[in-house]
N, C-alpha and C positions, 0 to 999 in steps of 0.2 A: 563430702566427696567420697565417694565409693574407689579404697583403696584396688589399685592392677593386684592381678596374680602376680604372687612371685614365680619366678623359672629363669631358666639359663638363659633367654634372649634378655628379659629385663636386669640380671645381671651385667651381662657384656655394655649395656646399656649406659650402666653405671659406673665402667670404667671396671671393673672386675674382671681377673681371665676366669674361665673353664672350670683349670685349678685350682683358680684361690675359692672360687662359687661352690667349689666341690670340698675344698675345705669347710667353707661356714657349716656349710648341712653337716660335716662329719664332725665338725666341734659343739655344733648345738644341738644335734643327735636326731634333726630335724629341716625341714625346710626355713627359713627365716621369712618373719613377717614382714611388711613391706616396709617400716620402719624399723628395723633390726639391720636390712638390705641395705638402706641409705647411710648406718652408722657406720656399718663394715665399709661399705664404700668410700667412704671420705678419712676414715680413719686408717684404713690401711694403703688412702691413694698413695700417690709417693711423698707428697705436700707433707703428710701428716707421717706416717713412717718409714721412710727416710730409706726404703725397703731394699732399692736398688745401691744404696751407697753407705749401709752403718759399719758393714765389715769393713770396708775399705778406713772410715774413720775410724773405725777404733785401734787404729794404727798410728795414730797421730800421738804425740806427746799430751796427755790430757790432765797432769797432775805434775806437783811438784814446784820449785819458785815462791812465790807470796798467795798460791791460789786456796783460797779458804775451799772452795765446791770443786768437785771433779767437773767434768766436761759432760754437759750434759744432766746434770743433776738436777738446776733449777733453771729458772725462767730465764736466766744470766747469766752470763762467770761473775765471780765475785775477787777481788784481789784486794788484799792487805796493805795497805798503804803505811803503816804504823800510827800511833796516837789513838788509837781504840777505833779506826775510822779504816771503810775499805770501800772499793770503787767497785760497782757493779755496771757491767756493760755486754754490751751485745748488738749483730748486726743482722738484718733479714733483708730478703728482698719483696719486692712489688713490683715483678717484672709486669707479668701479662694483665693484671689489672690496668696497670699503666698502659697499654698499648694498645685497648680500646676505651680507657676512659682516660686521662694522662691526670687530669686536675685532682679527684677523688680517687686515686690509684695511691697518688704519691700520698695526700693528704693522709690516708689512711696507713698505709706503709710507715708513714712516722706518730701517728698516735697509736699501732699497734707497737710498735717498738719501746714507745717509753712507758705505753703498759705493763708491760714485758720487767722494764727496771722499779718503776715502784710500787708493782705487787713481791717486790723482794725487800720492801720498807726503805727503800733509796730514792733520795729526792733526787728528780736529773737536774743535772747541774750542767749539758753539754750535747746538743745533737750535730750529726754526722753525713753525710752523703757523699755515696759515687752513682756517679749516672751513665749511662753509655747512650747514645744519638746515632742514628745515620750520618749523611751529609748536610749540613746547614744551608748547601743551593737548592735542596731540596724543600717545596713548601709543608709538604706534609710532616717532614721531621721537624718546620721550626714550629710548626703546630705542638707537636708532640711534648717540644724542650720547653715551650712556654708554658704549657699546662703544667706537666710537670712542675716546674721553678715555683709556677704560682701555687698548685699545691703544698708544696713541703713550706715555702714561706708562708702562705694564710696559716697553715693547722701551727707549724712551730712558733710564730709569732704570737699568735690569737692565745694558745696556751705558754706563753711567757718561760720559752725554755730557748738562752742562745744558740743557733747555728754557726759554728766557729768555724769548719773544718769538710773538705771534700775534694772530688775530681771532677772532674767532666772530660770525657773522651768523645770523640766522632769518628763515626769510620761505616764506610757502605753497607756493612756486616749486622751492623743494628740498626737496621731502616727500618721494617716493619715490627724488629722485637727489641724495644730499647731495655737496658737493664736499669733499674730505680732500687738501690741499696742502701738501708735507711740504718744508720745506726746513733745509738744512744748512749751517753752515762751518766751514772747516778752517784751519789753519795749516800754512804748507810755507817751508823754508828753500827758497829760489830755484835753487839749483845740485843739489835732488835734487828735481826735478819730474818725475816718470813720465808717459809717451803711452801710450795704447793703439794700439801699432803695431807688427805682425808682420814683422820683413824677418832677412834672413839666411839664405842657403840653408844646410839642414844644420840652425840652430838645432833644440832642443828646446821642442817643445807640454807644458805642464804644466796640467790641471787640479787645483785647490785646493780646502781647504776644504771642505763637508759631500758628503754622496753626493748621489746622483741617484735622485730619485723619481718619482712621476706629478702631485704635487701641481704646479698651475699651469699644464697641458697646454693649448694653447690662449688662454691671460691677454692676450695682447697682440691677439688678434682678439677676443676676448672686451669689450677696454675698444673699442674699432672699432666697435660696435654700439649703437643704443637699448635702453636697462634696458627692459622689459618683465614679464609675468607666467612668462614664459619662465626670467628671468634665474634665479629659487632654483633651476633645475634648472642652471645654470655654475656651483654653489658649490665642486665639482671645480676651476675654473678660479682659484680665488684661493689664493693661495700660505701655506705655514704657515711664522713666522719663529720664528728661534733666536737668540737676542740674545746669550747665552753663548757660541754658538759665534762669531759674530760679533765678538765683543770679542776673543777669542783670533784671529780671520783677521786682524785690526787689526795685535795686534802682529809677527803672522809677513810681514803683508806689507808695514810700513813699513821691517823690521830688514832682508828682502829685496833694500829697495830702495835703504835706507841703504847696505848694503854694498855698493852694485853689480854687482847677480847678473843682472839681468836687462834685456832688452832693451826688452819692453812690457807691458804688464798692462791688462786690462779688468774689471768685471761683468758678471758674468751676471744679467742683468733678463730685462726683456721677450724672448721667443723663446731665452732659452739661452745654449746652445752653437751655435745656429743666427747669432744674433746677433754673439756674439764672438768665430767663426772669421770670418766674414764681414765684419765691420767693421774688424777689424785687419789682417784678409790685406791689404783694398781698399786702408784707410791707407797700406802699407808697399808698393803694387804689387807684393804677392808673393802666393804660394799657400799652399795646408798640404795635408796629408797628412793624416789622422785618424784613430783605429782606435778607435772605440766599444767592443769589449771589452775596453779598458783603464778605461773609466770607471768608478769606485766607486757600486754600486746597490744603493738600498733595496730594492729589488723585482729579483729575477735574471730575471723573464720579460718585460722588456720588448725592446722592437723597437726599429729604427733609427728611423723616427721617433717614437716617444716619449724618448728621450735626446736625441736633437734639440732638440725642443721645449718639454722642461720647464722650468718656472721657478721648479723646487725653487732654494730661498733659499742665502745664506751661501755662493758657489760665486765662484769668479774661472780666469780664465783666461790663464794666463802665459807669455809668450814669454822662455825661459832662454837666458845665453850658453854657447856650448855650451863645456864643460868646467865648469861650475859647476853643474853638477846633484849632485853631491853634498854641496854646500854646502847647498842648495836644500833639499834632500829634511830635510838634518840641521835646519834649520832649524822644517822643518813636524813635525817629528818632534818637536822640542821642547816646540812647542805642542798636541800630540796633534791633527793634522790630517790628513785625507786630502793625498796629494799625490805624483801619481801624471804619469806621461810618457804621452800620448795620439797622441803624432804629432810632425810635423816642419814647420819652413817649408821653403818649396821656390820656387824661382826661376820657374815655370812658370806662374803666377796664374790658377790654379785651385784649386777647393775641391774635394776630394777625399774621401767619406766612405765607408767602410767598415766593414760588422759579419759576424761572422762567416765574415770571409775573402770577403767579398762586395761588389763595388762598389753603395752604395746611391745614392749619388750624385756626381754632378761636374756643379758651377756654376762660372763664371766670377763669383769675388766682386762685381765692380764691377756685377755686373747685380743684385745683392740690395739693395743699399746705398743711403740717404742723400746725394745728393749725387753719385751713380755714376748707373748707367741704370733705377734704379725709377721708376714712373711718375711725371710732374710734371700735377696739374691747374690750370684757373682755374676756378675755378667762374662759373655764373651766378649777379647779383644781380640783389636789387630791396628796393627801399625798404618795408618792412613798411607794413601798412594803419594802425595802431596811431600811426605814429611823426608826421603831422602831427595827427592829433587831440588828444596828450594834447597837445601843445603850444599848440594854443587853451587850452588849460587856461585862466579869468581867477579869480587870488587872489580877489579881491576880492569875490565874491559870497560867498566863505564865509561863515558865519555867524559872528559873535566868542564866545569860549570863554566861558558864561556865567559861572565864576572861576576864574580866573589860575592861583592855587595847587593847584586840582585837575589841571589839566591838567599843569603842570609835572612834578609828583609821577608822574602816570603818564605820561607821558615818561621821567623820569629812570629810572625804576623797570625800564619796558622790556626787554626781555632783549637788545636789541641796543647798550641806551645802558650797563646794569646792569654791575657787575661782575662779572667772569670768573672770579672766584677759585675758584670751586668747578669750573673748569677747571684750572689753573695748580698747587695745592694738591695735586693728583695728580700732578703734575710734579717729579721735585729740578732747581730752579732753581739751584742752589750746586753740586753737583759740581765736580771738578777747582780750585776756587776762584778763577775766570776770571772770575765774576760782578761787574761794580760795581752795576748799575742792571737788576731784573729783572723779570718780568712787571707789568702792570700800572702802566706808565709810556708817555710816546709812543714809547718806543724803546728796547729793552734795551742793556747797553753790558758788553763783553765786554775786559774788562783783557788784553793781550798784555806776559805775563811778562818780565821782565828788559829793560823800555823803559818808555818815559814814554807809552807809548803804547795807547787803547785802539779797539775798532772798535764801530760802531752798528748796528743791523739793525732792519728792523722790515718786516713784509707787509702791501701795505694796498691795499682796492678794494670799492666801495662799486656794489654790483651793481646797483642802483635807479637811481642817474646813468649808468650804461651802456648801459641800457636803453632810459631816454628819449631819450638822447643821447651815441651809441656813439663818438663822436670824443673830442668835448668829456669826456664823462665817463670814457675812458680815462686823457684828459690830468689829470684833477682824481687818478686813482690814483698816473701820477707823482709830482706836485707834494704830493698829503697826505704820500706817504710820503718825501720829501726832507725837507718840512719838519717830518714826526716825527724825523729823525735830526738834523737841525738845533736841533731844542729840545732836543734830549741834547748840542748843542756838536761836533757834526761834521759835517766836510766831504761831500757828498753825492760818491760814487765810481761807483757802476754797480749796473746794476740786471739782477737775474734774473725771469724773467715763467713761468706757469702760465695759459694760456690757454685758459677754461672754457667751451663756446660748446656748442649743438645741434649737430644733423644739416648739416652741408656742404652736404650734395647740396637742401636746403632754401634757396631764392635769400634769403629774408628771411634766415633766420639767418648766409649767408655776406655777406650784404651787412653784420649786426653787426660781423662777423670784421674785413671790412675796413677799415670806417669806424676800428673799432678800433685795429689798427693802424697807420693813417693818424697817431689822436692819439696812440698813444705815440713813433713816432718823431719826432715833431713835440718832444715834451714831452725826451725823452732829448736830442736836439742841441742844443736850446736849455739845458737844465741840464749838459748836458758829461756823463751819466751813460750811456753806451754798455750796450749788452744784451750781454750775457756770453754768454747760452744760457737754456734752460730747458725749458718743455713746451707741448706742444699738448694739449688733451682735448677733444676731440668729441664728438657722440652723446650730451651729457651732458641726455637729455630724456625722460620717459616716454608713453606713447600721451595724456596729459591736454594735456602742454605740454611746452616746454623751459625749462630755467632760466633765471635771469636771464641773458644773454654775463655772466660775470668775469672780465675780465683780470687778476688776483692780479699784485701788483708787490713783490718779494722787493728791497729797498734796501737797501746799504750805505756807511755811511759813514766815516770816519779822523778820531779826536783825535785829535792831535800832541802834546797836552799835557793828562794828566790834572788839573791843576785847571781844566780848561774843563767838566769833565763836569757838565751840567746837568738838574734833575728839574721834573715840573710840579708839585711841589705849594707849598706856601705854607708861609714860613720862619719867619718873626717877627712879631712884633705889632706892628703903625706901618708894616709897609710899604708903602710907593704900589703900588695896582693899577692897571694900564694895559694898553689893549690896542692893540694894531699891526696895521692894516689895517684898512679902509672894509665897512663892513656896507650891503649892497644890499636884505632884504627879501624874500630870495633861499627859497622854502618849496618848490619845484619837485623833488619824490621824499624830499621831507626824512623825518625820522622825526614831527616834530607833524603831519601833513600824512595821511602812514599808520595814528599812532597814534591820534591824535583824531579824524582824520575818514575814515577808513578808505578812504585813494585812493592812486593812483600816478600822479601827475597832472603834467603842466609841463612845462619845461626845465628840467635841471639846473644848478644855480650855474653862474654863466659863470666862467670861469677865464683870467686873464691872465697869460702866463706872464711876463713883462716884470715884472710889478707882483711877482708870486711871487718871482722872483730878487730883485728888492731889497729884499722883505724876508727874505730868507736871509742876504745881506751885514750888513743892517743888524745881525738876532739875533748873528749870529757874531761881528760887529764891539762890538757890548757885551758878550758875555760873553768876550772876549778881554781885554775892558776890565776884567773884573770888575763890570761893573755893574748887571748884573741878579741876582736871587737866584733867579728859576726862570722856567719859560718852559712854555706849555701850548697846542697848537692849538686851534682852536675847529673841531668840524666837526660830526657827528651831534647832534643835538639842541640846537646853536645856544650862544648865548653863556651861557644861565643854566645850562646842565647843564655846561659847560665851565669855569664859575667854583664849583658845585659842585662836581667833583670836584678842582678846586685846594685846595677847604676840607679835605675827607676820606679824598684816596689815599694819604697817610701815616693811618690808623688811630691810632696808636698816639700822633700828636701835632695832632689836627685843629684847624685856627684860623680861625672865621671870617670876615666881610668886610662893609665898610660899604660898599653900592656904590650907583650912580645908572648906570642903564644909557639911553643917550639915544632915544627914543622918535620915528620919524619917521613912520608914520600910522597903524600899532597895535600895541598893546603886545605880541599874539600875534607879527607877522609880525618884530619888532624882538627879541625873546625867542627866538625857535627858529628866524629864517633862519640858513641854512646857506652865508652866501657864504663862500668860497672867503679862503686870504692870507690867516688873522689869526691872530695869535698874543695871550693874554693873557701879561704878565708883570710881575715887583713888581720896585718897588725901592728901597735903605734910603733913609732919609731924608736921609742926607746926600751922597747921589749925584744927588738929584734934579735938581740944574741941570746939571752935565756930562750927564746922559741924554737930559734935556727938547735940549740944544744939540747932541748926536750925532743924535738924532731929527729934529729941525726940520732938519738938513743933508740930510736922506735923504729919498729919493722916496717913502717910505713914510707915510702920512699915521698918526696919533695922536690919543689922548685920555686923558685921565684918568679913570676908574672909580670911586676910592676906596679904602679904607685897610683892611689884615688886622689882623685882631685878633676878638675875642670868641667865644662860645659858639655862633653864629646868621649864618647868611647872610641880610643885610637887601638888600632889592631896592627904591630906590624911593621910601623911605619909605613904604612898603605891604604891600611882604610880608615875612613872616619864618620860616626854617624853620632848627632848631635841629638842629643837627652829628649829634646821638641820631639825631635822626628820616632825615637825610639818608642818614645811616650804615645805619640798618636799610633803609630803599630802596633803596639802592644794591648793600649786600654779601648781602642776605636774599633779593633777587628769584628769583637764579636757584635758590636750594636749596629756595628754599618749592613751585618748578614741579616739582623732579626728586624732592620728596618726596612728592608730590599721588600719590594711587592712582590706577591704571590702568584 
């Protein structure tokens, strides 16, 4: 193929502005060749540097707590767990793949992810997901959600790594651009933790793992962009995964690493071979050498930049000591792997690329790179027009729900509030046998073999509080998801972020961005839960709108001590139900608020982070005591759908509850606010006065509810809805939608 001229239209072409095109030529002292063009392209899209949002991160809390790696250092955060053992984890997304391809979008979204964890020499022991949908009346999003579900199930099943843990939201705002946020963790003994970093003049370059195809050409300028009517003609651009072959790169590159063969290791994601010559040269201030017709190809007619650039799957890139390449090789060989010698590091820090005996290009790495001299911008903001109105928002003119029990019903029922199991169900949650506590709990809880010890995760953000109030409702993302891993009886450790926003170059949407990150750093210092790393996704908007900003907050937490591990649902009959934390009235983006009265209206819950930490102290402090028997947040659809499903998320032993819920000026806005800081939880009868006397000591205010037991959750002495009935509302919603014809 007779390479285009390069020049400033085939630049713009590329996704490059003016100035950045007018950078390359003044950094390579030169025009760039047309494979040099497509490196800089993808390499400094926003996908891969991060260009329009690193300033802003690097304001977040990125160090400090149990974190062995700064934020941003390696392929993962990495966190200490003690016993010589630490948890590597991390979250990305696979928005726009998803949205024109849904099945191979996600699929791939979750084997790049736990690529991600065991080129850090960590076995995943745990994957993760939040998803965003439009409306489920709509045919084409329940296309989308099923692809989806059957993606992230086939690849995480097929490669034998539990899915314990996630969300699922709907809402009009994600029709045409659903969010698919795949996160993963791993386990790594501390003394064999892998970088991705190239140094050693002379070492051996090794490419691993599957060939090289076209599939993906372009993916990471491709996610850089608004979805449009455009976008099903990128379905080239999204990558096809191999999970079997992935499970075999798994064991060839931890036993690699175990024995000490090798210097550094990366994936190949986004941009390639483009990316992880370039990212590891930069890390190790060294160069490489490269000889593309060494690389294994699905297709023998391709050109230097298309091996470049592909984001054919299952692929890594290894920096060998030199003399152990035939360990190496015998190693890949076992596992029936490509793995093949493509080049050398070299002491000269330059990238060097060569195809058929031809220089196609030479970059100096640090000019490609994150963190090196790719562009940095600030964007311009400005306060959305939206954002003082809905705040006039006043409750109080609503009309009251002319009865109680209808509205609750469709509330609970809701696809947001409803149960997920005909997600989760396509998922093996039990794998490896790691599982204590698995989907469909505040927080799955992942057993770490041969210790007393297990770890909590959970993804949580509530895109409607962000909206209205991008500070404050980033902070409510922190604090829900602490305190789901706290109602499981663990310590809150660090947190990985996936941050879901519009167009940049749009002042409203970056003005989100930054309010955003304002409240999570705010919320991370004050809980001690430092940011690890994670992802940026832009452009996630269609010519109608942009999504909602979602900050997606990936939380982890440490039991020390498995009988701390705690569930929400309800244990025995005669227990005290009580709940911990002050109810404000609080219906501002709530789901009664959307559901029944069809708005997005308010402030969201105000969030104290002060009032939040003490009651995390408090929860931990009695279930250390043994003194509560479960623990349940109160958030999305308020206190009565949160004492519902304490009666019914055990199925299989539902019991339910005589309660008196206190009423402060209507029973709507007392029933489904959504404040912030509460936790319900029971307790036996004969613990009653040591709990009532650890409680009355703690800053956290209390009340008593009433007693579990019987067939029916009584509200009131008014209302009554029977365990059957709650059960088919809850577990029936979503498969009556996905059964519905098209």
């Amino acid at each position: 193929m007779k390479e285009p001229e390069v020049n400033l239209k085939l630049a713009l072409e590329h996704g490059l502005t003016e100035e950045e095109y007018g950078w390359v030529c003044e950094r390579l002292g030169r025009t760039p060749t047309f494979t040099e063009l497509g490196i800089f392209s993808v390499m400094w899209s926003e996908h891969c540097s991060y260009k329009n949002s690193i300033a802003l991160l690097k304001t977040l809390p990125r160090s400090g707590g149990r974190l062995l790696v700064g934020a941003g250092e390696e392929n993962a955060g990495l966190v200490d767990i003690g016993d010589g053992l630490a948890i590597a984890f991390k979250i990305e997304s696979h928005n726009h793949p998803s949205a024109v391809e849904p099945y191979q979008g996600a699929a791939t979204g979750v084997g790049g992810i736990l690529r991600d964890i065991f080129t850090m020499g960590a076995r995943p022991i745990a994957a993760l997901n939040s998803l965003r949908f439009g409306n489920l009346d709509d045919a084409r999003t329940r296309y989308l959600f099923e692809g989806v579900v059957k993606g992230i199930g086939d690849y995480g099943n097929c490669f034998g790594v539990p899915t314990v843990a996630g969300e699922v939201y709907f809402d009009e705002c994600y029709k045409t651009n659903p969010l698919v946020n795949a996160m993963a963790i791993g386990l790594v003994d501390t003394k064999r933790v892998a970088s991705a970093v190239a140094k050693g003049n002379g070492n051996p370059v090794f490419i691993v793992g599957s060939s090289t195809g076209r599939d993906g050409i372009h993916g990471a300028t491709f996610a850089s962009e608004e979805i449009s009517e455009k976008s099903e003609a990128k379905r080239p651009s999204v990558q096809v995964g191999d999970p079997f072959t992935e499970k075999l790169l798994l064991e060839a590159t931890l036993e690699i690493i175990k024995n000490d063969l090798i210097v550094g290791i990366q994936d190949m994601g986004a941009a390639g071979i483009s990316c992880s010559t370039s990212e590891m040269s930069a890390k190790g201030k060294s160069g490489m050498k490269i000889n593309l017709d060494k690389v294994p190809l699905r297709e023998h007619d391709m050109n230097a930049y298309e091996i470049m650039l592909s984001e054919s799957q299952e692929r890594m890139l290894v920096v060998v000591k030199k003399g152990k390449e035939e360990e190496v090789k015998k190693i890949f060989d076992k596992w029936d792997l490509h793995c093949e010698i493509i080049g050398e590091v070299t002491d000269e820090e330059n990238l060097l690329i060569y195809h058929h005996g031809e220089l196609k290009a030479e970059i100096p790495p640090v000019e490609l790179v994150l963190g090196g001299n790719a562009p940095v911008y600030y964007r311009d903001t400005k306060e959305p027009e939206y954002f003082m109105e809905t705040l006039s928002f006043d409750k109080n003119k609503l009309p009251e729900p002319d009865c109680i029990s209808d509205t609750f019903e469709k509330i609970f029922s809701s696809p947001n509030i409803a149960s997920k199991r005909w997600v989760y169900e396509q998922y093996d949650s039990m794998v490896r046998t790691n599982t204590i506590v698995g989907p469909g709990s505040d927080a799955a809880v992942i057993y770490i073999k041969e210790t007393n010890k297990a770890i909590a995760a959970k993804t949580d953000c509530n895109g409607r509080y962000v909206y209205l109030n991008p500070k404050e409702g980033t902070k409510i993302a922190v604090a829900e998801s602490a305190r789901n891993v706290v109602c499981s009886g663990a310590i809150p450790l660090a947190i990985t972020n996936c941050l879901n926003f519009g167009n940049p170059y749009k002042p409203e949407n970056y003005w989100q961005f930054k309010k955003a990150i304002e409240g999570m750093s705010e919320a991370c210092k004050y809980f001690n839960t430092p940011v690890t790393g994670g992802n940026v996704s832009f452009y996630n908007e269609s010519p109608e709108a942009a999504v909602y900003p979602t900050p997606t907050i990936g939380m982890v937490g440490l039991i020390e001590n498995l009988e701390n591990v705690t569930t929400a649902n309800f244990k025995n009959e005669n227990d005290l139900i009580y709940v911990l934390g002050e109810d404000y009235e609080e219906i501002g983006g709530s789901e009664y608020l959307k559901v029944v009265h069809n708005l997005v209206k308010g402030d969201c819950p105000k969030i104290d982070l002060q009032a939040e930490k003490d009651l995390h102290h408090l929860v931990l402090n009695l279930i250390e005591q043994k003194l509560i028997n479960s623990a349940h947040d109160i958030s999305e659809g308020g206190i009565l759908c949160a004492l519902a499903e304490c009666c019914i998320i055990d199925d299989e032993n539902p019991i339910g509850a005589n309660v008196h819920i206190p009423i402060k000026t209507r029973e709507d806005f007392s029933f489904f606010s959504e404040s912030q800081s509460r936790i319900i939880v029971t307790v036996s009868q004969e613990n009653k006065e040591k709990f009532e006397e650890i409680a009355s000591k703690s800053f956290t205010p209390f009340y008593f509810l009433g007693i579990a037991g019987g067939k029916s959750l009584n509200i009131n002495e008014q209302y009554q809805f029977s365990l059957n009935h709650l059960m088919d509302l809850y577990y029936n919603s979503i498969p009556r939608k996905m059964n519905a014809k098209s």
